[in-house]
N, C-alpha and C positions, 0 to 999 in steps of 0.2 A: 199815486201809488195805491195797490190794495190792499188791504188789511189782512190780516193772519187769524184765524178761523181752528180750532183747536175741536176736536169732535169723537165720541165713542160709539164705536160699534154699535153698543147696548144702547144707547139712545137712539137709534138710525132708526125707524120704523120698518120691521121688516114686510117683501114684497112674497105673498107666496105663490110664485109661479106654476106648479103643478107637484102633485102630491110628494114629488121626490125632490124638490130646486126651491129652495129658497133667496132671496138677495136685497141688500142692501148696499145701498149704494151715494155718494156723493160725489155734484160736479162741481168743478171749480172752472174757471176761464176757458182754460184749454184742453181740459180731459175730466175723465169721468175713473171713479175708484169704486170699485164693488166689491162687497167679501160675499162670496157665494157659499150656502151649506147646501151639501147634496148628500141624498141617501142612496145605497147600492141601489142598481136598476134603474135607475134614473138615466133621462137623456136628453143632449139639447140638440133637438135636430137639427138637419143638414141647413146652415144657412150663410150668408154671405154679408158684410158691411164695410163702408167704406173706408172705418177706423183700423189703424194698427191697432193690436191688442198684445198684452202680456200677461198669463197668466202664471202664477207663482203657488204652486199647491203644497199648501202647507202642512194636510193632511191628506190620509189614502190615495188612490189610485184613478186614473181618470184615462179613458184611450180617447187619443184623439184622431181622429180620421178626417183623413185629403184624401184628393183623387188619386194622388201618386203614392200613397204611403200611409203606414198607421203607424202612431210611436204612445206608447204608454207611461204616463209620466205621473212620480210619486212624489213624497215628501221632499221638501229641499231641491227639487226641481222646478225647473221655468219650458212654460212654451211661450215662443212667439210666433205671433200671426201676423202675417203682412196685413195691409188692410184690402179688401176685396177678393181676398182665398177663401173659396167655400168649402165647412167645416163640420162635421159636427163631433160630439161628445158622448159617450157611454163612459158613467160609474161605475165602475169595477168596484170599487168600497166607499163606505162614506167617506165625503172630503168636505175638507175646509180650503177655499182658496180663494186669492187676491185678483183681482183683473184690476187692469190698467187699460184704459182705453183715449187714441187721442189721435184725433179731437174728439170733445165731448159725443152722449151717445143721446144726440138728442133724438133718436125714436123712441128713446124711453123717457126723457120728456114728455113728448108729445103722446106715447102711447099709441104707437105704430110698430112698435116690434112684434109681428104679428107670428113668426116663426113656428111658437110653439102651438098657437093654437091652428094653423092652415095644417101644420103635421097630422095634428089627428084625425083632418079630415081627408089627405092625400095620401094616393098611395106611393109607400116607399118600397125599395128593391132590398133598402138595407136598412138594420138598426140606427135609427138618428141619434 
């Protein structure tokens, strides 16, 4: 049996993604938990994995964009992602929010989630 592991934000070493995305995060067995801070204008480009995800925004505003639709979701609201929908994200206001990812997300692990930095160098048709 595993043992129970108790943990604070504040102690999570945070990871700075790019001047608007910050995240910290913890995995356990079978998923991975991140508290994301994002500042307006921020974005996480168009990308695709193989995890279901739920994110739970606990603060401001975040649009999230599919191919088939866009829905904009605020405080006390949840999006879920199947896993393998390709997605991306614009900050409409700063937010605080929860993801849930599962199974673990291990290209951040490994440090293969190469997403944000391949955006900068491709061109896109639309805001990621």
């Amino acid at each position: 049996m595993s043992s129970t592991t108790s943990y604070r934000w504040d102690d999570v070493a945070p990871e700075q993604i790019t001047d608007h995305i910050s995240r910290r995060y913890i995995t356990g067995d079978d998923m991975t938990v991140a508290r994301f801070a994002l500042s307006k204008g921020g974005v996480v480009p168009r990308h695709a994995h193989d995890n279901e995800q739920i994110s739970c925004v606990l603060s401001g505003r975040l649009e999230f964009r599919f191919d088939d639709r866009t829905v904009v979701v605020g405080p006390n609201e949840v999006m879920q992602i199947p896993g393998s929908v390709p997605h991306e994200v614009a900050v409409l206001e700063d937010a605080i929010v929860i993801d849930v990812f599962h199974p673990i997300r291990q290209d951040w692990l490994d440090r293969t989630d190469t997403y944000f930095t391949n955006a900068s160098t491709a061109t896109r048709s639309s805001v990621a």
